[in-house]
N, C-alpha and C positions, 0 to 999 in steps of 0.2 A: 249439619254444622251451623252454629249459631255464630252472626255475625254483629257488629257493633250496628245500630239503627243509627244513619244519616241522612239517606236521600229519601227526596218524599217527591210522588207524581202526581197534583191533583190531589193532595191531602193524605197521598196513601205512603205509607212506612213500607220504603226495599233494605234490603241488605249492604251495608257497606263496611270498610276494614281499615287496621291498622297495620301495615308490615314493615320489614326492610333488608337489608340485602348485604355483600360483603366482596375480600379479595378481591385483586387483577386478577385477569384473567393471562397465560401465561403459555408457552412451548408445552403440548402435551407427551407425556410419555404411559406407555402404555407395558406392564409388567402380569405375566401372567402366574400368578403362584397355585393355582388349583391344588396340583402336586408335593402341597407343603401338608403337613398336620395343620390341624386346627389352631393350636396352642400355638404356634410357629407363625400362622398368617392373623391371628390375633396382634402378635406382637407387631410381626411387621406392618401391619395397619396401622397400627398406634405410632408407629416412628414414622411410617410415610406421611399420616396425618399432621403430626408436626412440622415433616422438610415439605408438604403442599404446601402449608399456611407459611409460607416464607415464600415463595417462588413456582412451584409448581404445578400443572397438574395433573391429574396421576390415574390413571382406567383400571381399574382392578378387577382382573376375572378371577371370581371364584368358583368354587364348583357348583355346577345348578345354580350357578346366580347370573344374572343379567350383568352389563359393565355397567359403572356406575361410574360418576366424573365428580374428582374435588377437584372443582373448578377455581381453586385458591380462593374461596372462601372458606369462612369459618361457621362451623354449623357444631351447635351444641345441643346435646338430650339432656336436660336436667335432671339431676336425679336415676340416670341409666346408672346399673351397678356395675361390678368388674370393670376391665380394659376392652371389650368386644365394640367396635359401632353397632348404630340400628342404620338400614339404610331405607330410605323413603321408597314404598312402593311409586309413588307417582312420578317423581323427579328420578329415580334411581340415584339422589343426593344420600352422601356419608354422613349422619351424626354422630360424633365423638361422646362418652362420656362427661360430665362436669367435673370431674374432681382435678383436673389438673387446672381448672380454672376457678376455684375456690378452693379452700379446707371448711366453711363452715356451713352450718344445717345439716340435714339429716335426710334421707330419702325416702319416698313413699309411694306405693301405688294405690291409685286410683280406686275406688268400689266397683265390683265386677260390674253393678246393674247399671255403670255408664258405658261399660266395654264393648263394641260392635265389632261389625267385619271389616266395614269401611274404618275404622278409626286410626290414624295413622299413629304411628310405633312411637312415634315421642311424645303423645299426649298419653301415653303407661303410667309414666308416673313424674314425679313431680318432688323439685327439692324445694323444702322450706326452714324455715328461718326464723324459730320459735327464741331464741337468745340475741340479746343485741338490739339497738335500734337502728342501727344501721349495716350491712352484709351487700359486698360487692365481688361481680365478677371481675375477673382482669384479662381479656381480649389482648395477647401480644404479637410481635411480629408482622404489623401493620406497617406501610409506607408514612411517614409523616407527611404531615403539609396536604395529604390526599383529602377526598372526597365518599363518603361512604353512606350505606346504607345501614341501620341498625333497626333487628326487628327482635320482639319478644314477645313471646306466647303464654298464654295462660289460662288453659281447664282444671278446675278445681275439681271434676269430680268424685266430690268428697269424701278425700282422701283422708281424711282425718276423724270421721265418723261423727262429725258434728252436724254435719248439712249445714252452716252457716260460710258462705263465701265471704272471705276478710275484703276489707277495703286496705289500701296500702299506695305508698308513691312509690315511684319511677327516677332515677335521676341517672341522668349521662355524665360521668364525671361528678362536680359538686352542683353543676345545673338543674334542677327542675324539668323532667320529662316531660311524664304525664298522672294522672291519680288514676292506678288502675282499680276497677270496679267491677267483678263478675257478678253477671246478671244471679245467675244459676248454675246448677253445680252439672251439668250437662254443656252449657256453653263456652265459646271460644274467646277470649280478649285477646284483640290483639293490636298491638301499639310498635308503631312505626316510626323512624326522625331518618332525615339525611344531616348530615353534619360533617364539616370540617376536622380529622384528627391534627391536631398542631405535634403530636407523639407519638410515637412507636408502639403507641400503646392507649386503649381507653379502658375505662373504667365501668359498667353500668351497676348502679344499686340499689338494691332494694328497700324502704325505708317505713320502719313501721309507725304507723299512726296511731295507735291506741284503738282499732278498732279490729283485731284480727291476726294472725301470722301470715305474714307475706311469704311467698310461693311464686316458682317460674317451672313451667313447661318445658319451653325451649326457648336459643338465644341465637340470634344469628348474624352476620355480619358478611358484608357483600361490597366490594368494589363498585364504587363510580365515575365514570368520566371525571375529569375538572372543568370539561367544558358544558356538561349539561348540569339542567335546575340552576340556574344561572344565581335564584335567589340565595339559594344556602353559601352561606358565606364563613371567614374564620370567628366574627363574633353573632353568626345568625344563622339557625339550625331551622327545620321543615318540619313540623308533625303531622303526622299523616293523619286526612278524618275520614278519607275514601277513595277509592277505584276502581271506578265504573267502566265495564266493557259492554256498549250497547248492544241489541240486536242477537247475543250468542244467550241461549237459552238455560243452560243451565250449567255448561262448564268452563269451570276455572282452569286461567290460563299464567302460568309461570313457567320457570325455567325445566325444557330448553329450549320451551317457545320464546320466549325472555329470559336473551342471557343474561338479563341484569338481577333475574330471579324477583322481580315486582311480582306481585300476587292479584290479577286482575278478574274481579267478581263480574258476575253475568247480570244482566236486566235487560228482561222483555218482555213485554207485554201484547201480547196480539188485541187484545181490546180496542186498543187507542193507536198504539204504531204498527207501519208495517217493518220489514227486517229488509235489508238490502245488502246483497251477501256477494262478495267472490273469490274463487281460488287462487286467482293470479299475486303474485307477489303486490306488497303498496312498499313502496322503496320509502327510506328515512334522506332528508337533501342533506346534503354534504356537511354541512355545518349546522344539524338536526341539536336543539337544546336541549330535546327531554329524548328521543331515540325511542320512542314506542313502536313495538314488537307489530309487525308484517300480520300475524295470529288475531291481535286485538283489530287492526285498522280494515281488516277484512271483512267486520261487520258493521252496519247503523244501524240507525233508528229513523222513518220518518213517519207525517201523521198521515194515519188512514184515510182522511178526510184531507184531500189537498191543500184545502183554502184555512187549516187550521197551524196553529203554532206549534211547538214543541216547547212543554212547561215540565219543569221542575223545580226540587228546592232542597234545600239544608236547613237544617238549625242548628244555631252557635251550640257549642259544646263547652259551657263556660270549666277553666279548672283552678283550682285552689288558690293558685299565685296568677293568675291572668282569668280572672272573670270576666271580659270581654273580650274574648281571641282574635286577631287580627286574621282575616283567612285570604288566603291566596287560590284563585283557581288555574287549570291549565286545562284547555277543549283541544280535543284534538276532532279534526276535520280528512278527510278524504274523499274524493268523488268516486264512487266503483259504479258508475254505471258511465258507457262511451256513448255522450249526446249528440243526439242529431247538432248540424249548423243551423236551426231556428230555435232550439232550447236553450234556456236560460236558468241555471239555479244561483239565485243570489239573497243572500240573506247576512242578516245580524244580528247579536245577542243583546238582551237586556238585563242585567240584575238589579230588582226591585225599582222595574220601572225605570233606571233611566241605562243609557248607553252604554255598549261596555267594548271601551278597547277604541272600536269607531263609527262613526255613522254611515261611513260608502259598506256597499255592499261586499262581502265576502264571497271569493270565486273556488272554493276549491279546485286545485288540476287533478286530473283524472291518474290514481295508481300512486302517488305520490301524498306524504303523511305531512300535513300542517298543521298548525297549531294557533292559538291563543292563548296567552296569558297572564296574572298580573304579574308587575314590576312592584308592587306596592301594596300591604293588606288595603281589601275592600271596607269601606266604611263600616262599619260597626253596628251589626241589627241582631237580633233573637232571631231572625230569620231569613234566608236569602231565598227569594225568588227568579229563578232563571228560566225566560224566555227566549226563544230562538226562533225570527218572524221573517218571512220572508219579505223581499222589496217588493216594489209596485213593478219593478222591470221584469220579475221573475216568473218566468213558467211552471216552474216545478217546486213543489215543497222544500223547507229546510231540510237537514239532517246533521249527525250526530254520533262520531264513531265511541269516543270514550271519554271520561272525563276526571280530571285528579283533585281534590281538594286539601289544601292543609293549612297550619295555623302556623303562624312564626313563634320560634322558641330562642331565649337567650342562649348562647353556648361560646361566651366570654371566658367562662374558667373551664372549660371542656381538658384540656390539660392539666393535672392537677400534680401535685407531689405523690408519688409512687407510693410514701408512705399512708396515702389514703388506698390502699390496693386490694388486690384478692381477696382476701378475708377480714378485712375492719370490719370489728362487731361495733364499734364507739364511734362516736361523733367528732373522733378527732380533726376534721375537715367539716365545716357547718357551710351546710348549701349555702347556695346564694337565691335567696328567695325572693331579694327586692322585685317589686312588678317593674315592666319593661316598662323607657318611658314610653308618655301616650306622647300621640303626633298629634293630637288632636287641636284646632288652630286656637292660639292664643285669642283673646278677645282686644277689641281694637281698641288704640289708646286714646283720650277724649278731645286730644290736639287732631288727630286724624280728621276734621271736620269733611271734609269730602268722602273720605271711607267711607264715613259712618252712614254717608245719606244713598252711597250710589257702588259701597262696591262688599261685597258679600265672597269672601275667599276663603274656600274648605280646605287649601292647604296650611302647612304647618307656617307659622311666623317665628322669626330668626329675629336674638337680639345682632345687633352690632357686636357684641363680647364673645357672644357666640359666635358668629363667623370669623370671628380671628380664632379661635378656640380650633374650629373646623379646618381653617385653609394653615393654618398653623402660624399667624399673621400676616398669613396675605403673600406667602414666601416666593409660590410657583404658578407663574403667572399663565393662561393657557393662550390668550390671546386679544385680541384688541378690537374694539367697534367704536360705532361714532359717539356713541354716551358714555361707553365703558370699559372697563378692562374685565376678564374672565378669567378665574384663581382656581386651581386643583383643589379639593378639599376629603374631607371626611366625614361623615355622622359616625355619631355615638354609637351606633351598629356595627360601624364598618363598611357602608354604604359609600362608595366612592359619589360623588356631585361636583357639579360646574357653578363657582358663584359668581354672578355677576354682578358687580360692586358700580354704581353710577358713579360717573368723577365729576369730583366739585366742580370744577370749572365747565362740564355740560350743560347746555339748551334746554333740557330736556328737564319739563318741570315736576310737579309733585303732581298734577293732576295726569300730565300723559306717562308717568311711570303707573302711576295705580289702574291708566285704562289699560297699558302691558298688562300689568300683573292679571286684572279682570280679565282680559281676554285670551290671557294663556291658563288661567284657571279652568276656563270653559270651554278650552280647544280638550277633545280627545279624539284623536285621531290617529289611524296605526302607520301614517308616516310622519308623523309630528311629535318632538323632542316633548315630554312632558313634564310639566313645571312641579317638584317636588314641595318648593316654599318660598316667601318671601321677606325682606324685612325692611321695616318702614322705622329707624329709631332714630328722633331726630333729624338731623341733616345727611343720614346714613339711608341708603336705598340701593337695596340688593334683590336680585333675583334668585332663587335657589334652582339647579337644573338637575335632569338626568344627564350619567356622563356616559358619552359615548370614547371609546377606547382604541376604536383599530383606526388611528390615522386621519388624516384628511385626503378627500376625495382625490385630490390633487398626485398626492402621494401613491393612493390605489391605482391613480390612471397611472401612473411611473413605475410602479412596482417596488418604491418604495418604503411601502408598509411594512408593516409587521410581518407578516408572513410571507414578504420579496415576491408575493406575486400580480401579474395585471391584470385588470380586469377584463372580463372579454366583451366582445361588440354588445352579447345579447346582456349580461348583467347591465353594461350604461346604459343600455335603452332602456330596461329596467327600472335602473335609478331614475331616468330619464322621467319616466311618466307615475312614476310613485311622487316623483317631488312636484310635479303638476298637478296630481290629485292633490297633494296635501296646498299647493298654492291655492287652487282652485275649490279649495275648503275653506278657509281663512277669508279669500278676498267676495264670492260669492254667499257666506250663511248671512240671511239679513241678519244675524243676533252680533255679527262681528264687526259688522261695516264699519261704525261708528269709530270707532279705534284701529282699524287696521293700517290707516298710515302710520301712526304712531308706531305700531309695532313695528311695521315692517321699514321706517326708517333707518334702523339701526343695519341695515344689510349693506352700509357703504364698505364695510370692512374688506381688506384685501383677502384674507384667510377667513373664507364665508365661514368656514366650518368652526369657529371659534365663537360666531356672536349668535343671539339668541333668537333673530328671525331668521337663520340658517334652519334648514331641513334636514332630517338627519334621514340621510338616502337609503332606507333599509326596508323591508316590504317585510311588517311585522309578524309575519309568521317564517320567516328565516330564509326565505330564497334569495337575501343580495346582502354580502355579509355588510358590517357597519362600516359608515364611512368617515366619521371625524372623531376627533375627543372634544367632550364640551358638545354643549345644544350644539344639534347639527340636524342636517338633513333626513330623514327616513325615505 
């Protein structure tokens, strides 16, 4: 099986992928029809398949067949003929025919000379889409407002007796996917998004480019928490460039090891790593963001050579409508080995040379799934280098359970009019192809005479018009500090943020607001709120934040919060010494000193959790849930 080329170790090309996933999951019922005709349990598949995909899901024994689960997902064979499913040797998952989910294209199977033993049943064949420039499937019976996986498959093997593999796009609704591209007419494409449904209903289409008939394998669609991938949002969707499962050598692990049905590729190398493996369960903590599968977390990666690092890397996968993709990563971390009281594993990650996330040392607990990850695309390079280095306190080598990459996609119009649905051959819905804006920082204006000489800021710059734009003029105010007030807002994504707006009548001059700004530029730190942007226009001076949502700490200690419950002894202490490390990061790096009063003036506020030298009390890989809205504590 041929896979999309992303990761690379040391220069060397592994395998990496695109998928995605569907349906709740739901009360299972279990019906045995063995004892029916053929023609009889045909049918009645086809009608359970439709009342699964609403609600269900449903065990079917057949005769001499294994049980198989529609785990209320939606799982499509492109191009299967008749009413019969194929059911997936490996998952024992259901694919449905396509035709209830399009009328248009035509079906075809594959050239024998790509057919194997191993080849699973719905890369057979393949419907395509020789009429039209545009042909979409219509996925229904989805939860609005949910969270989903969407994945689509695609082996050409050339089916069409051309031997030329077409080039074509992707589009989720009227948004812009991804440009699928088959290498070869033996290999697999396969393209992934999480996304927001705002409808009962999505759309995916296939869109021809002038270089080919566009062609789909299979389609599938998979239920997701709303509470994990915290990134994918209603106007920002996730495409998937890889997933990497360290350490497991050669097999791939999905559902029902992952009931989320994610598709996690193997990498390992005994050359350079060794494998650190255990049976025991690795638990997901309670309010786990991404929920990676007990299966994956089971294995690492560390270097054979203790004293050496852990390096790998990606390269940008630039596409059509965003030639420099914004990419996001997620590491997931686990300890499986139980160390002596004189051991030490402590490390942290680098991409392309400088810090990632934070500079103290990362502890993984032992049996328990952490993570890393970003809140915002990674700076923008042809190629990402990632380093994982052990501290100077550490005993024992890094390590390295799995890891996810993806690129942000628009998905603003992902809801679209039905009358662009099932089978439009015509363009009566024209994408939205504008490129996303860049965040990239505006350049400083020539009145800024101190910027210019002393302060160097890679986040994005905010006019004045725009933060009334964002906070909607300034309407909802979060809270109150000694220089400023703190306004709810919005970007243009849909990215919730905390601004903090300087008030005229403040102390607080243009030089010790720009050493703030400087010096929350170049805090990163995994208990410290991070500063998304600024804006210097005029007599106008705002902070732009990350917003934090569940509460102030105040209210966690009362039970107050969001979710009416208290904290217990061990989360405070917790918070307790997460917001010391982050204090004793800011007040100790010599690079900060210089400015740190300044910063940390602003903490006279009664409601810490509102101003921007507030901590936001949360132990960035998920073990103490958040504790304020607005910059706050970690």
């Amino acid at each position: 099986m041929v896979a999309t080329s992303w990761l690379l170790l040391l220069g060397l090309a592994t395998a990496g992928v695109l998928q995605a996933r569907a349906q709740p999951d739901s009360i299972g019922t279990t019906l045995n029809i063995s004892m029916v005709s053929q023609s009889i349990r045909s049918f009645l598949l086809h009608v359970l398949m439709a009342y699964a995909s609403r609600q269900h899901r449903f065990c079917l024994r057949l005769k001499n067949e294994r049980c198989f689960a529609v785990a209320g997902f939606i799982s499509i064979d492109c191009g299967l003929p008749g009413t019969a499913n194929s059911v997936d040797d490996a998952t024992k998952l259901s694919y449905a025919p396509d035709a209830a989910f399009t009328d248009a294209g035509s079906n075809s199977n594959i050239s024998a000379e790509y057919i194997t033993p191993t080849l699973a049943k719905r890369y057979l064949n393949v419907r395509s889409f020789p009429d039209g420039a545009r042909n979409c499937y219509t996925l229904r019976s989805i939860v609005a407002g949910l969270k989903y996986l969407l994945r689509a498959e695609f082996k050409y093997g050339n089916y069409d007796g051309l031997n030329r593999p077409p080039v074509f796009d992707l589009y989720a609704g009227v948004n812009f996917w991804s440009r699928v591209n088959v290498s070869s007419p033996d290999g697999v494409e396969r393209l992934e998004a999480i996304v927001v449904v705002p409808d009962d209903y999505v759309h995916v289409c296939l869109v021809n480019t002038g270089s080919g008939t566009p062609f789909i394998s299979a389609l599938e669609l998979r239920p997701l928490k709303s509470s994990i991938y915290p990134q994918a949002n209603a106007t920002q969707g996730l495409a998937l460039l890889g997933r990497i499962n360290f350490g497991q050598a050669d097999a791939i692990v999905r559902y029902p090891d992952d009931p989320r049905d994610r598709v996690w590729f193997p990498w390992a190398d005994a050359t350079i790593w060794d494998v650190i493996s255990t049976t025991d369960r690795v638990q997901n903590l309670e309010s786990d963001k991404f929920e990676a599968p007990s299966k994956v977390m089971q294995t690492a990666i560390t270097p054979r050579n203790a004293s050496n690092n852990i390096t790998f890397s990606w390269n940008s996968k630039p596409q059509p409508r965003d030639p420099a993709p914004g990419y996001m990563a997620i590491m997931y971390f686990s300890e499986l080995q139980r160390l002596s009281s004189s051991a030490v594993r402590e490390f942290f990650v680098e991409i392309n040379d400088v810090v990632w996330r934070s500079t103290l040392g990362f502890r993984p607990d032992y049996l328990f799934s952490d993570y890393s990850y970003s809140t915002a695309p990674l700076p923008a390079s042809t190629r990402y280098n990632v380093s994982i280095n052990a501290t100077a306190n550490s005993t024992l080598p890094p390590f390295i359970n799995a890891i996810e990459v993806y690129s942000v996609i628009s998905t603003t119009g992902l809801g679209t009019d039905s009358s662009d649905g099932s089978t439009t051959t015509n363009n009566t819905v024209k994408p939205q192809n504008d490129t996303p804006m860049s965040y990239a920082p505006a350049s400083l204006a020539p009145r800024d005479a101190y910027a210019q000489s002393s302060l160097h800021l890679e986040n994005r710059r905010f006019t004045y018009k725009e933060l009334e734009m964002i906070t909607n003029k300034f309407q909802r105010v979060l809270g109150r500090g000694g220089f400023a007030k703190v306004y709810d807002g919005f970007l243009e994504d849909g990215t919730q943020v905390a601004v903090k707006l300087r008030s005229q009548s403040s102390n607080q001059g243009v030089k010790e607001f720009l050493i703030e700004a400087q010096i929350l530029t170049r805090i990163h730190h995994k208990n410290l709120v991070s500063m998304i942007g600024y804006c210097k226009d005029g007599q106008y001076m705002a902070l732009v934040y990350e917003y934090m949502s569940e509460g102030t700490l105040q209210e966690q200690i009362a039970g107050s919060g969001r979710n009416g419950k208290r904290l217990t002894w061990r989360q405070r202490l917790r918070i307790a010494l997460d917001s010391a490390q982050g204090s004793f990061y800011t007040g100790s790096s010599s690079d900060l000193d210089l400015g740190y009063n300044a910063y940390a003036a602003d903490s006279q506020s009664a409601d810490v959790s509102q101003t921007s030298s507030a901590f936001e009390m949360e132990h960035n890989f998920g073990k103490v849930p958040r504790m304020g809205r607005g910059p706050v504590a970690r």
